[in-house]
C-alpha positions in Angstrom: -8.5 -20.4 -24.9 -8.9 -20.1 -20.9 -6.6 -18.4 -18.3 -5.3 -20.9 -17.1 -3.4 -22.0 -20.5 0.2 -21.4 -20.6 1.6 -18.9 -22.0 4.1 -19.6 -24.7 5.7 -15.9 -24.9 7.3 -14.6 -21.9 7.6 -10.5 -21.6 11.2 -11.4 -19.8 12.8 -13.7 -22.3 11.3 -11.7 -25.6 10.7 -8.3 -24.2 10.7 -6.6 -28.2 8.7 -9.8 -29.5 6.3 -9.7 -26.6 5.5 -5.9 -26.7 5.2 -5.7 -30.6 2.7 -8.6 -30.6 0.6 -6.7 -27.7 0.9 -3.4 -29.9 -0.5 -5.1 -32.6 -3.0 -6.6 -31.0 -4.3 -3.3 -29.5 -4.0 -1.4 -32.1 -6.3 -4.1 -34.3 -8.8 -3.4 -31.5 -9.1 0.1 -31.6 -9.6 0.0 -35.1 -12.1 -2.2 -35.1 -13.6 -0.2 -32.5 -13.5 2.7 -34.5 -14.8 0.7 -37.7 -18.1 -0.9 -35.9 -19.2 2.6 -34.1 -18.5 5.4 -36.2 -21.5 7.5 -35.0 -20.1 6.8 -31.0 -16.6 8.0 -32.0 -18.1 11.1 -33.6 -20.4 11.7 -30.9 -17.6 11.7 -28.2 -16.1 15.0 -29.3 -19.9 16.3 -29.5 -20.1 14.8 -25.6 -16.2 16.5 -25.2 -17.9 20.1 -26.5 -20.9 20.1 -24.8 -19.0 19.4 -21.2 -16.6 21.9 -21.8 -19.1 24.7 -22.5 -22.5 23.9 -20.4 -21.2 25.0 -16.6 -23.5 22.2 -15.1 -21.8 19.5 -17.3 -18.2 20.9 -16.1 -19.3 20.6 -12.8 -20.6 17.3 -12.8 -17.1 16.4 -15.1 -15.0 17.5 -13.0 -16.5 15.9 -9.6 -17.1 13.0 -11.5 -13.2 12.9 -12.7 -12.0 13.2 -9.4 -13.4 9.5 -8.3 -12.2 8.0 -11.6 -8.5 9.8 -10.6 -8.8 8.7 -7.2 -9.4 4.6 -8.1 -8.3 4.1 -11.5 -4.6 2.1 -11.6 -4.5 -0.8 -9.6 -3.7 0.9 -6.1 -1.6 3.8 -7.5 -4.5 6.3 -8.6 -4.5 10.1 -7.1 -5.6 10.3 -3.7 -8.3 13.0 -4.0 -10.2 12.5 -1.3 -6.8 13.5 0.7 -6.3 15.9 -1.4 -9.2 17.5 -2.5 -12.5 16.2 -1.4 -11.8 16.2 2.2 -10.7 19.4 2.2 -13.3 21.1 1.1 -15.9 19.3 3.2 -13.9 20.7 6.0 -13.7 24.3 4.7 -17.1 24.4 3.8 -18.2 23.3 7.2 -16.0 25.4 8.9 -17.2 28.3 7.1 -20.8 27.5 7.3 -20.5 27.2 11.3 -18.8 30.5 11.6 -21.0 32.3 9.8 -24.5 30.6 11.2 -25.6 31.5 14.5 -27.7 28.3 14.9 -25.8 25.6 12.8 -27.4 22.4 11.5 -25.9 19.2 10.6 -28.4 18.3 7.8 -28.2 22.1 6.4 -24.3 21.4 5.3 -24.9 17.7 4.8 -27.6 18.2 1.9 -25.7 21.0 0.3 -22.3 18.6 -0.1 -24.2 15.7 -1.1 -24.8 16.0 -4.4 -20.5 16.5 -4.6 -19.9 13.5 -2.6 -22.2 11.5 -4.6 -20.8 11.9 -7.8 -16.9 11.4 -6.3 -18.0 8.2 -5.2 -19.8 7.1 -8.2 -16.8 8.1 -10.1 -14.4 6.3 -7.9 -17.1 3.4 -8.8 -16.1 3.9 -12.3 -13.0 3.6 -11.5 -12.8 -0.1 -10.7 -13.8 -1.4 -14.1 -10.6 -1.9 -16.0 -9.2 -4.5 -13.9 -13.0 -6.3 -14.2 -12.9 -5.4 -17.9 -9.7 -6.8 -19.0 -9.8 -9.9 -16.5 -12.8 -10.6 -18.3 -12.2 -9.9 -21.5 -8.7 -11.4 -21.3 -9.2 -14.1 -18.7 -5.9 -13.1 -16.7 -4.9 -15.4 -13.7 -3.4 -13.6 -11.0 -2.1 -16.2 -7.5 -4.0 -15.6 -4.4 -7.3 -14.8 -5.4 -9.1 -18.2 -4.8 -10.4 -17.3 -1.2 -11.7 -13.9 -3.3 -13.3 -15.8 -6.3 -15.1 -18.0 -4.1 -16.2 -15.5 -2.4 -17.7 -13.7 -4.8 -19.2 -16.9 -6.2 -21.2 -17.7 -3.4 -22.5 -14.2 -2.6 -22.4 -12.4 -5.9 -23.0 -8.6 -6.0 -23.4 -8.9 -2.1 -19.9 -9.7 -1.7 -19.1 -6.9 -4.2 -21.1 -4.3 -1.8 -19.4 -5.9 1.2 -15.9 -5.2 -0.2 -17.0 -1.6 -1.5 -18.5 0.0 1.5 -15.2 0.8 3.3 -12.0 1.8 2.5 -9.8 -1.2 1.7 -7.1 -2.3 -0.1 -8.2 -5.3 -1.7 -11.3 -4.0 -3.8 -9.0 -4.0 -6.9 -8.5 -7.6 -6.3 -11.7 -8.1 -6.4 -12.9 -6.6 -9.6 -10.4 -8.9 -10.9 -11.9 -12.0 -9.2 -15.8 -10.5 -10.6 -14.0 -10.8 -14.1 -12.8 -13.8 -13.4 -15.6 -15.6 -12.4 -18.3 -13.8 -15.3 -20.6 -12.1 -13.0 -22.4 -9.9 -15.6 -20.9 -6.3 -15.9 -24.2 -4.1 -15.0 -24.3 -6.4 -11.2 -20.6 -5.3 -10.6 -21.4 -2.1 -11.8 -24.6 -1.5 -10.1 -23.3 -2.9 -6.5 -19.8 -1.1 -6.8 -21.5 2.0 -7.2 -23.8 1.0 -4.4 -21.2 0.5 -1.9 -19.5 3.0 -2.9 -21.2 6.2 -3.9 -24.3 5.5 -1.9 -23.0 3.6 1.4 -19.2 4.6 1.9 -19.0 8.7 0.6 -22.3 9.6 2.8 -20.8 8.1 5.4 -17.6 10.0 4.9 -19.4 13.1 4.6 -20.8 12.7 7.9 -17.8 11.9 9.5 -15.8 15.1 8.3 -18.2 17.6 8.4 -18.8 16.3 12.3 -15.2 15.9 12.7 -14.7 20.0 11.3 -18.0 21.1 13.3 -16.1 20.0 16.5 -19.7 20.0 18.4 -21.9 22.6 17.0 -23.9 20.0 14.6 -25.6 18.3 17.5 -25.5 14.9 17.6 -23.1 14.9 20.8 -22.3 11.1 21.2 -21.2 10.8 16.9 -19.4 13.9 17.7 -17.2 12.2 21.0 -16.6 9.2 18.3 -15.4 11.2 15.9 -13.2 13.5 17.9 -11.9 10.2 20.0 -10.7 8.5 16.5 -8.9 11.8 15.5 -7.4 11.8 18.9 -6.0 8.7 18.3 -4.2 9.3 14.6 -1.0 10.6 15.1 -0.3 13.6 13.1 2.9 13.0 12.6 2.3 9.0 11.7 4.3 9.2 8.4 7.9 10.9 10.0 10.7 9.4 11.5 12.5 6.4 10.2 10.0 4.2 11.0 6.9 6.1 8.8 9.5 6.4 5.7 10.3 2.8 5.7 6.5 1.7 6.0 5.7 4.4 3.3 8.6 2.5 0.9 7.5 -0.9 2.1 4.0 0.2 0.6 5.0 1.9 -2.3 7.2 -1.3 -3.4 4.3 -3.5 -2.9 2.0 -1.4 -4.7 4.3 -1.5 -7.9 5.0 -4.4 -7.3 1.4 -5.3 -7.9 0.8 -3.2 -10.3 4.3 -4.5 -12.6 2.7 -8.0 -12.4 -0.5 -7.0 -13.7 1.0 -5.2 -16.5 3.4 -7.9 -17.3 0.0 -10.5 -17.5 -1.8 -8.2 -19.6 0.8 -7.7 -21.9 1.6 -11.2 -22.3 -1.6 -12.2 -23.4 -2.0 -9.6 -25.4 0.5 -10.7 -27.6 -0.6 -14.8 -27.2 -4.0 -13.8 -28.3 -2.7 -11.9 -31.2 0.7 -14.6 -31.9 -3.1 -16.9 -32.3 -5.3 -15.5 -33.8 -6.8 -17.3 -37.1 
């Protein structure tokens, strides 16, 4: 059974078929799941309990959550780093300068660090399932030669690469890791790297600089900073021209995001149509 095997269901020609066969197939999972580790399934609602009541566990929870939110779904996860992350670096900061008569950079950095940390391991976190089930699974998806070859030649490098700056294409290549079996703790271990311990810091520095407008010292990363705000329009998204660039991306995104569905479910329901 490889990948590259036809499929001999189609979710287009027998949607019903198609999506009772994946149902099945899931559902026999899960069960089996449940069957194997019954003293995991009962400790999760001990895990659920204890993070619920213990205030440090909430905390960590809830930071935590907020990566998995933010990168979880193929390209349409909640954008909390917009939305909430962000925010409160620059409120924080803001606050901490006002009230300090002789500010320090590292004072407000070390203090939102441990925060930042665990967003960006949880965003880390975020980026197995598309590993997980083109592994598991062996889904093709077109274009992602240049990205499995890639990864091929420069393993967990490549994966660090990809995850140390915002982009686009990470997704694609948690797919591509899947693809080619790189084992699951060196994805793991160098999204996380990338991620939690390259990209947030660096994040963090950049808005609590960029909301300190001077006062933190460092003078020529503050003119950097302040010269790439300069240079972001605040009104990039209105007009005609912002609204048909935010559809063009939206559509794309889904689009995405409908063909990975539609591949998943369809073998889905070939492995189970299969199955001895």
């Amino acid at each position: 059974m490889t990948g590259t095997k036809p499929l001999s269901i189609s979710l287009w020609r027998e949607p019903r078929y198609t999506l009772r066969l994946a149902w099945a197939y899931c559902a026999r999972g899960f069960c089996k799941a449940l069957q194997e580790h019954p003293v995991a399934s009962g400790m999760g609602g001990v895990s659920a309990v204890l993070v619920y009541t213990d205030p440090y566990m909430s905390w960590v929870a809830w930071w935590l959550g907020l990566g998995i939110v933010a990168s979880i779904g193929i390209g349409t996860g909640l954008q909390t780093g917009v939305l909430v992350v962000f925010p409160i670096i620059i409120s924080e900061t803001s606050a901490y300068v006002a009230s300090s008569a002789s500010p320090s950079f590292w004072e407000i950095y070390t203090q939102l660090l441990g925060r930042i940390l665990l967003w960006g391991v949880g965003t880390a976190l975020g980026e197995i399932p598309p590993y997980f089930f083109a592994r598991s699974l062996q889904l093709e998806f077109p274009g992602l030669g240049l990205m499995k070859r890639w990864v091929t030649r420069f393993g967990p490098g490549a994966v660090v690469a990809l995850a140390s700056w915002p982009n686009v294409t990470f997704d694609a290549c948690g797919i591509a890791c899947g693809l080619v079996g790189m084992p699951f703790h060196q994805f793991v271990g160098a999204t996380i790297v990338g991620k939690a311990f390259i990209k947030a810091p660096i994040q963090l520095a950049f808005f609590i600089l960029m909301a300190g407008q001077g006062s933190l010292g460092f003078p020529l990363c503050s003119r950097m900073v302040g010269w790439v705000v300069s240079y972001v329009p605040s009104n990039a998204l209105d007009g005609v021209w912002g609204r048909v660039w935010g559809g063009v991306w939206i559509s794309v995104v889904w689009c995405v995001v409908g063909l990975c569905v539609r591949r998943l479910v369809e073998r889905c329901a070939w492995i189970e149509k299969h199955r001895s």
